[in-house]
C-alpha positions in Angstrom: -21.8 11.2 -18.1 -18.5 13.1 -17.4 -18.9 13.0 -13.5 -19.4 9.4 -14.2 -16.1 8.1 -16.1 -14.2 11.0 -13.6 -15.4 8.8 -10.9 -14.7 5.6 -12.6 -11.3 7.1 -13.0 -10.8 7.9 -9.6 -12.4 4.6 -8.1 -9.9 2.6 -10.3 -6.9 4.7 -9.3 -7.9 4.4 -5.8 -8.3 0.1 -6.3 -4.4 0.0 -8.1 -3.2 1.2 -4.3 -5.8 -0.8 -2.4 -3.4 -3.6 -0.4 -5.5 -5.6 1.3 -2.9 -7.3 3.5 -2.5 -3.7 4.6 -2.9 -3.0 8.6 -5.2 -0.2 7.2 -6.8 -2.4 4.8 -7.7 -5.0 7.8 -8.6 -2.9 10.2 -11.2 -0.7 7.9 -12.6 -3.7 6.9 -13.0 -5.7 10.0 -14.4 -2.5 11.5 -16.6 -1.8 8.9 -17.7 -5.3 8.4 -18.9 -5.3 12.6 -20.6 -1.7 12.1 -22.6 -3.4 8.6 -23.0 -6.4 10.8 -24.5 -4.3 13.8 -26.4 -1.9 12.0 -28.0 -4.9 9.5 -29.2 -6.6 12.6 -30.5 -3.2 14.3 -32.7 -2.8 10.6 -34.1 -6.2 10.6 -34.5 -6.3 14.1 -36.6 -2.7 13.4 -38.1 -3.7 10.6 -39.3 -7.1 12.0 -41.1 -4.5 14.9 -42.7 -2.6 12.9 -44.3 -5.0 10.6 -45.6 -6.8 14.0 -46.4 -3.5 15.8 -48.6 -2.7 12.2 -50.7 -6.3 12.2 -51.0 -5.8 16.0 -53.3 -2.8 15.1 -54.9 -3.8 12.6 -55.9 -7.5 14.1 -56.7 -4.9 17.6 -59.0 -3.0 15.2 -61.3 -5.8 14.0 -61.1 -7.4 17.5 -63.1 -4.4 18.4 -65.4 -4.0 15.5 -66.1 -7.5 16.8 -67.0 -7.1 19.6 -68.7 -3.9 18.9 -70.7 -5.1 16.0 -73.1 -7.5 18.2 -74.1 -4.4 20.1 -74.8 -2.2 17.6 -77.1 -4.9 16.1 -79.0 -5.5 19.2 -79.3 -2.1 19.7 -81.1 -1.6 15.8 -83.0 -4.6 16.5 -84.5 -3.2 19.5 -86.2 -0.4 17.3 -86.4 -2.1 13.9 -86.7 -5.8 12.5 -83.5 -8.1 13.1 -82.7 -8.0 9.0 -82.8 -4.2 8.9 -80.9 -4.0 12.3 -78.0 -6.3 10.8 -78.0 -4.0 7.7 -78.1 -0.6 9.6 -75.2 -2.2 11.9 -73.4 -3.2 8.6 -73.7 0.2 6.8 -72.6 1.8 10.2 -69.5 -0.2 10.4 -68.5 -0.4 6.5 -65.7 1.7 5.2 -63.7 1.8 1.9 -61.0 -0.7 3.5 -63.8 -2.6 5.9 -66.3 -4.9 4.6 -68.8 -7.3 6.9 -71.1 -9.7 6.0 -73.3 -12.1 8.1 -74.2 -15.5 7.3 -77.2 -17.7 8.8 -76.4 -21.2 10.2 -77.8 -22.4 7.1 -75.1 -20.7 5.0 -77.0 -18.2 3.5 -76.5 -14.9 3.5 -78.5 -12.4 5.8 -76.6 -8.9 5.3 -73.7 -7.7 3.8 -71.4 -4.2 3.5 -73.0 -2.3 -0.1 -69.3 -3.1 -1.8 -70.0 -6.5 -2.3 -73.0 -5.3 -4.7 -72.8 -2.3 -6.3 -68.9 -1.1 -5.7 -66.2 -1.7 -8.5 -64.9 -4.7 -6.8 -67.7 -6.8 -6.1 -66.7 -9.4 -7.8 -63.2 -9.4 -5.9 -65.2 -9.0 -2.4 -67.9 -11.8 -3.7 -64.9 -14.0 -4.2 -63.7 -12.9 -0.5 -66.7 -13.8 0.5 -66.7 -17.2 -0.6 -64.0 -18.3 1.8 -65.4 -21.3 3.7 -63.2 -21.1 6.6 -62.7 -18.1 8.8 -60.2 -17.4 11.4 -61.7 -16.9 15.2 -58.4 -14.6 16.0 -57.5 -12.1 13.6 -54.6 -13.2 10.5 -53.3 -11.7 7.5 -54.4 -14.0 4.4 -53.0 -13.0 1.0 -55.5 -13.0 -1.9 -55.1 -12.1 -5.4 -51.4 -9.8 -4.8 -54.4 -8.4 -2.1 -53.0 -8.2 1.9 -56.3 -8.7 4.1 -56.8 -9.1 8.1 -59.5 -11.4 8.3 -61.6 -12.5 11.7 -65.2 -14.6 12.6 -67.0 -14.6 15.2 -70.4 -16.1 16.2 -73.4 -13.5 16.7 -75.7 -13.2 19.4 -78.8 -11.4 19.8 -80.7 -10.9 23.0 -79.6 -14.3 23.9 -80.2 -16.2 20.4 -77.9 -17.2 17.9 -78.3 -15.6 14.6 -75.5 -16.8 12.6 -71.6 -15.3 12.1 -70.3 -12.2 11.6 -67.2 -12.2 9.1 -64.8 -8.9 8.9 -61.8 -8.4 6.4 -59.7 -5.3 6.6 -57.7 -4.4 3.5 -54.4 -3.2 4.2 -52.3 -3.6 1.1 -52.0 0.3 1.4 -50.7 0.3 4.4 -48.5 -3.0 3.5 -47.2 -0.8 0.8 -46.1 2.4 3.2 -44.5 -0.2 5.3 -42.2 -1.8 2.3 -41.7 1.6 1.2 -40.5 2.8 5.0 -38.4 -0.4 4.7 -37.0 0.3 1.7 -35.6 3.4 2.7 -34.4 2.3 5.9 -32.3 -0.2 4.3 -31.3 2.8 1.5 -30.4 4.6 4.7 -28.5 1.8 6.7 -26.1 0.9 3.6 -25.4 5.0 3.1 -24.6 4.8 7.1 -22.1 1.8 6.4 -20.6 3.3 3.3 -20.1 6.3 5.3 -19.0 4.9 8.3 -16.6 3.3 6.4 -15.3 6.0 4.5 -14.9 8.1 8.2 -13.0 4.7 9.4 -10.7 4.8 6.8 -10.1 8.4 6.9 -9.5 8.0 10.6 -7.3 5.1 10.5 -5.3 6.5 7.9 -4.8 9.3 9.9 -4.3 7.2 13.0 -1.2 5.2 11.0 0.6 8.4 9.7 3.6 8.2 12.6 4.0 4.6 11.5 3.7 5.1 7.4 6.3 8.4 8.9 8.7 5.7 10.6 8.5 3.4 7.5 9.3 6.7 5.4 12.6 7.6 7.5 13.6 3.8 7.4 14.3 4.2 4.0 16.7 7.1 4.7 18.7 5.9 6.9 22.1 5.3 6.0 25.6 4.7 8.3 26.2 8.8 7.4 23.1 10.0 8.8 22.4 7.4 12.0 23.8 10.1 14.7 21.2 12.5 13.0 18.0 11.0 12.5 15.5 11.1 15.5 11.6 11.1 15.7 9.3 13.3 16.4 6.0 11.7 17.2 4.5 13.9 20.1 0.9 13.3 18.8 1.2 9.3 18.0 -0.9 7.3 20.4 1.5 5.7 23.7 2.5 2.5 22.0 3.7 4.4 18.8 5.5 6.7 20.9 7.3 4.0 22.9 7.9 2.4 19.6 9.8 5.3 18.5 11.7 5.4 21.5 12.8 2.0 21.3 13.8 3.0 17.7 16.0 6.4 18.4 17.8 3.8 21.1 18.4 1.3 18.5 19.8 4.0 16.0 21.9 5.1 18.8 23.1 2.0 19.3 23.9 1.2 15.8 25.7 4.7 15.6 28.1 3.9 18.0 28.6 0.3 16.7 29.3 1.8 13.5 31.5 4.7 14.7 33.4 2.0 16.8 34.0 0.4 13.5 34.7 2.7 11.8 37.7 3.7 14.0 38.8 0.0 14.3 39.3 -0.1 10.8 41.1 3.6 10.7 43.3 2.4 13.4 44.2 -1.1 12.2 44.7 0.4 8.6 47.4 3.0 10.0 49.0 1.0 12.3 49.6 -2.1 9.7 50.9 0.1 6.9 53.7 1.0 8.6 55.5 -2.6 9.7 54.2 -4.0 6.0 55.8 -0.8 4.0 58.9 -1.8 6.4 58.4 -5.7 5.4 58.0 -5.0 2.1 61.0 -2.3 1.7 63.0 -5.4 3.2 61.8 -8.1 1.0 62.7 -5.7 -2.3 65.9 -5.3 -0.9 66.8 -8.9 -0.6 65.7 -9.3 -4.0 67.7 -7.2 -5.2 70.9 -7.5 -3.3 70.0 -11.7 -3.1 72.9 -12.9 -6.1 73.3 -16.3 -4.2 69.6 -16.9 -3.9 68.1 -20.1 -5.2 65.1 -19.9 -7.9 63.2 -21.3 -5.8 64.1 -18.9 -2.2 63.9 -16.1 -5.2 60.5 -17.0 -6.0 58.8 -17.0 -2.5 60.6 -13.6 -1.8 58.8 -12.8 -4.7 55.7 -14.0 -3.9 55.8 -12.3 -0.2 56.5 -9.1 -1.5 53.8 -9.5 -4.0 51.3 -10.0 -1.4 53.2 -7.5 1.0 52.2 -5.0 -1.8 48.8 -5.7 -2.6 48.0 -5.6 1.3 49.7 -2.5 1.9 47.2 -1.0 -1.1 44.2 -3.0 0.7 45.0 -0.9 4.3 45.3 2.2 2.0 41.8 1.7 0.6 40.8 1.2 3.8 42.2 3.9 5.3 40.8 6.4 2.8 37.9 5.2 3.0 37.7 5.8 7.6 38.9 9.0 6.6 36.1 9.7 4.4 33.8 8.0 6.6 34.9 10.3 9.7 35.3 13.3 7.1 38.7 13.2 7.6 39.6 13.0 4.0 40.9 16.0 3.0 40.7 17.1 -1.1 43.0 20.0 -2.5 40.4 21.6 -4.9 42.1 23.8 -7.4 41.1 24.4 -10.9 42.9 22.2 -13.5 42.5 21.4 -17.0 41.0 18.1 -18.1 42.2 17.5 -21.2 45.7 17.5 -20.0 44.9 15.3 -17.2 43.2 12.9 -19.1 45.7 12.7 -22.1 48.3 12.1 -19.4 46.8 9.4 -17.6 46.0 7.4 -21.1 50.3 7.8 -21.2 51.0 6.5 -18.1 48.7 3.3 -18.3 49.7 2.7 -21.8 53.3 2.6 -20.7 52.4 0.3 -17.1 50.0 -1.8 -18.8 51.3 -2.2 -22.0 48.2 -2.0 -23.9 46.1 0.1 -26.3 44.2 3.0 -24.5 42.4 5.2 -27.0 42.0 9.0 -25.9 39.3 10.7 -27.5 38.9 14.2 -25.6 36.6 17.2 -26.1 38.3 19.2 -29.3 37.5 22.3 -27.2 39.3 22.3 -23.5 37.4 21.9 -20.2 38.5 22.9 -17.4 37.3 21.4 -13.8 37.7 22.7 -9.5 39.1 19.6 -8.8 41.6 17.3 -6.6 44.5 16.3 -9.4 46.0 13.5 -7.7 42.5 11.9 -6.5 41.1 12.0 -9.9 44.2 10.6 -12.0 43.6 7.6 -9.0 39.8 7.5 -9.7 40.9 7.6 -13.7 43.5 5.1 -13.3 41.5 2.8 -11.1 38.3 2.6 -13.7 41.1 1.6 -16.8 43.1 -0.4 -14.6 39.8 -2.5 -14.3 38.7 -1.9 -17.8 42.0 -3.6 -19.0 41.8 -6.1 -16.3 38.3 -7.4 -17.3 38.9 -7.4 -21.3 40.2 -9.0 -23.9 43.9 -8.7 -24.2 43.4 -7.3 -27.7 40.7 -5.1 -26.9 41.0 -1.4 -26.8 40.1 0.6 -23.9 38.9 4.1 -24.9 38.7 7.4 -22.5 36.0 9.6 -24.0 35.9 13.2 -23.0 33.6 15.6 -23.2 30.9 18.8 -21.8 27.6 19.3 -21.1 26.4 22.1 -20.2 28.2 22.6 -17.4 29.2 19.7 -16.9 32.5 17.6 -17.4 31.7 14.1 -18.3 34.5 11.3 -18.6 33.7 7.7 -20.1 35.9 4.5 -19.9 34.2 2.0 -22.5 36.0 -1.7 -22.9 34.7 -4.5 -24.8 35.1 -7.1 -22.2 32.7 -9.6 -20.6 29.9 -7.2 -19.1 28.3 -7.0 -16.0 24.8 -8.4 -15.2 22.0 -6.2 -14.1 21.5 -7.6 -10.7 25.0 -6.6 -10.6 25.3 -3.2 -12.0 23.5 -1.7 -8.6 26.3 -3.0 -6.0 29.6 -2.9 -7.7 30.0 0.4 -5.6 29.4 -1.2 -2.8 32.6 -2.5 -0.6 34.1 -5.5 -0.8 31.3 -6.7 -3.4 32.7 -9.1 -5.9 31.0 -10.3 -8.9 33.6 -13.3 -9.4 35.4 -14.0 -6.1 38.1 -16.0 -8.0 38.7 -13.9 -10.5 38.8 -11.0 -8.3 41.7 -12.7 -6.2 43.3 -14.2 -9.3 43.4 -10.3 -10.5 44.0 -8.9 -7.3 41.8 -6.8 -6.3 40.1 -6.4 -3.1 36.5 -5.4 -3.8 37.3 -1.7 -2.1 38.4 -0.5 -5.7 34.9 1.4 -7.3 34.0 2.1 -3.4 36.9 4.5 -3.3 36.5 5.9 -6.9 32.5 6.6 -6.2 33.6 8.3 -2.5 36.8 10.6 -4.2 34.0 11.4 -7.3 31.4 12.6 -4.7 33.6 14.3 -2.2 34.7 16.4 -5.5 31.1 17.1 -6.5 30.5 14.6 -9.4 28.7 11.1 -9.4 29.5 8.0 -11.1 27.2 5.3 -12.7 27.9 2.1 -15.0 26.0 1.4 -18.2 27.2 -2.1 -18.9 25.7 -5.5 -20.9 26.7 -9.0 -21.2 29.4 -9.8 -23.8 29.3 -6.4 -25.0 31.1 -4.7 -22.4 30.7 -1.8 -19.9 31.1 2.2 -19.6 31.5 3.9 -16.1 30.8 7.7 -16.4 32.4 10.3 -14.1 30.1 13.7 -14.1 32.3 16.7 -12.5 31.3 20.2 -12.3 33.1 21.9 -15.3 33.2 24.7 -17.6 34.5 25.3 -21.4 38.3 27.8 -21.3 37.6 30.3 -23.9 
C-alpha cells in the first residue's frame, strides 16, 4: 500500500511538469505511438497466424482420420461382420477429444464411439450427434461455450455404400492454450510499448540536453557578460552544434554593437558637457549682469539655462553610467560613519528643498567601507524623488539602522505609490512610469539606474517595497558593522 501512494506520488509529480506542446513531449509520443502502432499490428498479425496455423491441424487431423477410417473398416470387415468391423474401426479411432459415429442412409444409426453411451457426457455428445447437417470439409462449429472441428464424409465398403461417417474433434482445450498464449502476448506487447517508451523518452531527453543547456544560458545573458559567454557543445548532434555556432556569432555580434554603444554614449556625454557647462556658465552670467533686460528676454534666459542645466546632469548620468559600463568608474572606498552621513544629508535637503525630512537613525553608530560622495548622491537622489512624488505636506523619513552585519538605510514617503508591474523596472534606464510627469519634474529616467549601479559597485543592493496610495520605501543594504 505504501509503494502504491509513493508511486501515485511520483506519477502525479511527474504529470505537473508534463508539457505536452514540448519538442520532447511530441516527439516521445509520436515515436511511441508508431512503435504501439507497429508492434499492435505485428501481435494481431501473429495472433491471427496462429489461430489459422492451429484449425489448419486440427481440420488436417480429421481429414486423415477420414480418409483413414474407410480402410480400417474394410479391413475389419474382411475378418468379421460389417457391424462389428464399423465398431472395431470406431473403438480404434475414438479418443477422449475424438468421437465417430456412422449413420445408415436411412438415418439410423449403425455404430458409434462408447462416449456417446456410457461416458459422462453422453448426453452432450447425443445432442452432437443430432446435428442434421454436416460439413464435407472440416469447420469449427461452436456448441454449448464447446469449440468443435466437425467433418462428413460418405462411406464405402468394397465398392458399396454403407452410409456416412461423422467426426467432431474437441478442441476447447486447446482454444483455451491459444487465448491464454494470446493473452500474454498482448501482456507482453503493451510492457514492450511502455518500455519502449520510457527508453525513448529517456533518450530524447538526453538527446535535447545541449538545447534545454542553450535555453539555460539564454537566461544569463546580460550586456555585462556577452564578451564571456560561449558554448560548449562537442557532443550535441551536427545541427545543434551549428546552432551554437551561429549563436556564439550572434553574441559576438551583439558584443560589439553594445560595446560600440556603449562608447558612443561615453564619447558624446564628455564631449557635450564641456560646450553646455560653457553655455550655461554664459547664460548665468547674463542673468546676472542683464540690469536692462526685459521680463520677457529675462525669462527665456531663464528658461535656457534651466534646460542648459538639467541637460548637462542628463550627460552626467550618462557618463557615469559608460564609465560603469566599461568599469571605468572609479569608487574611493574608505571607512566612514553612517550616522553622520545620513544626519547630514537630511540637513542639506531640508535646507534645498525646503521641506520636512525626518531622520530616524540607529541609536547606536554604524560604521560602513564606503564611497562618501557617491552615497550622499545615491541618498540625495532617492529623497529628491521621495519629495518630488509626495504630497507637499508629507514628511519624508530616513530610517537607519543594522543587521547583523549589515547597514540598511530606508527612504519612506507617503506619496502616490508605484504599481507592481512597475516596481520590477524603475531601475531600469530611461524607464518612466508617467512620461509627463517625469518631464514636468525633470527628470530623465537615468536617476534610480545610477543609484542601483553606485549601491552595487559599493557592495550593497537596492530594492523598492511600494503600494498604491500608500506610498513607497527603497532600501539600500551596505556592508556594515556596529563602532563600539
Amino acid at each position: 500500500m505504501k509503494f502504491i501512494k509513493i508511486l501515485l506520488k511520483q506519477t502525479k509529480q511527474i504529470w505537473k511538469k508534463f508539457d505536452p506542446f514540448s519538442l520532447r513531449s511530441r516527439l516521445t509520443i509520436g515515436i511511441a505511438a508508431v512503435s504501439a502502432l507497429g508492434l499492435g499490428v505485428v501481435a494481431i498479425w501473429t495472433s491471427w497466424q496462429m489461430e489459422q496455423q492451429l484449425i489448419v491441424t486440427h481440420q488436417k487431423n480429421i481429414e486423415n482420420i477420414a480418409k483413414r477410417f474407410p480402410r480400417d473398416v474394410q479391413l475389419y470387415s474382411e475378418m468379421l461382420p460389417v457391424e462389428t468391423g464399423l465398431q472395431k474401426a470406431i473403438n480404434n479411432l475414438t479418443t477422449k477429444d475424438i468421437l465417430l459415429w456412422v449413420k445408415y442412409a436411412d438415418g439410423t444409426v449403425a455404430a458409434q464411439s462408447p462416449d456417446f453411451l456410457f461416458g459422462p457426457e453422453s448426453a452432450f455428445a447425443t445432442k452432437l450427434m443430432s446435428l442434421a447437417e454436416m460439413p464435407q470439409q472440416p469447420e469449427v462449429y461452436a456448441l454449448n461455450g464447446r469449440y468443435w472441428v466437425l467433418c462428413g464424409a460418405v462411406l464405402e465398403v468394397k465398392g458399396q455404400m454403407l452410409g456416412k461417417v461423422y467426426i467432431a474433434r474437441d478442441i476447447t482445450r486447446d482454444r483455451e492454450m491459444f487465448l491464454i498464449v494470446i493473452r500474454n502476448l498482448w501482456i507482453a506487447s503493451i510492457l514492450s510499448i511502455l518500455g519502449i517508451t520510457g527508453a525513448i523518452a529517456l533518450y530524447i531527453q538526453k538527446s535535447l540536453q545541449p538545447l534545454l543547456k542553450l535555453s539555460q544560458l539564454a537566461g544569463t545573458i546580460s550586456p555585462d557578460n556577452l564578451n564571456k559567454v560561449k558554448l560548449d557543445l562537442d557532443k550535441a548532434p551536427s545541427e545543434v552544434k551549428e546552432l551554437a555556432q551561429m549563436w556564439d556569432m550572434m553574441l559576438s555580434r551583439l558584443s560589439q554593437a553594445w560595446e560600440q554603444q556603449r562608447e558612443f554614449v561615453g564619447n558624446v556625454s564628455h564631449e557635450l558637457r564641456t560646450p553646455l557647462t560653457i553655455v550655461h556658465g554664459y547664460l548665468q552670467s547674463t542673468l546676472r549682469r542683464g540690469n536692462n533686460l526685459t521680463e520677457a528676454q529675462r525669462e527665456a534666459l531663464e528658461i535656457a539655462a534651466s534646460e542648459a542645466e538639467r541637460t548637462i546632469r542628463l550627460l552626467q548620468d550618462l557618463l557615469d553610467l559608460a564609465r560603469a559600463d566599461s568599469g571605468y568608474l572609479h569608487l574611493h572606498l574608505e571607512p566612514l560613519m553612517l550616522n553622520d552621513l545620513v544626519a547630514e544629508v537630511v540637513g542639506m535637503a531640508e535646507q534645498f528643498s525646503h521641506r520636512v525630512v525626518i531622520n530616524e537613525a540607529h541609536t547606536k553608530l554604524i560604521e560602513v567601507k564606503s564611497d562618501r560622495n557617491r552615497l550622499k548622491q545615491v541618498l540625495l537622489n532617492l529623497i529628491d524623488n521621495a519629495l518630488k512624488y509626495s504630497d507637499g505636506e508629507a514628511p519624508v523619513i530616513l530610517k537607519l539602522d543594522c543587521q547583523d552585519d549589515r547597514a540598511i538605510i530606508q527612504v519612506c514617503d507617503r506619496g502616490c505609490g508605484i504599481s507592481l508591474q512597475h516596481q520590477s523596472r524603475i531601475f531600469e534606464r530611461f524607464y518612466r512610469i508617467d512620461e509627463a510627469r517625469a518631464r514636468s519634474t525633470g527628470g530623465t529616467g537615468l536617476g534610480l539606474s545610477i543609484v542601483k549601479t553606485l549601491v552595487e559597485g559599493m557592495g550593497g543592493n537596492v530594492k523598492v517595497r511600494s503600494k498604491l496610495g500608500e506610498g513607497s520605501v527603497f532600501t539600500v543594504t551596505l556592508p556594515a558593522q556596529l563602532s563600539k
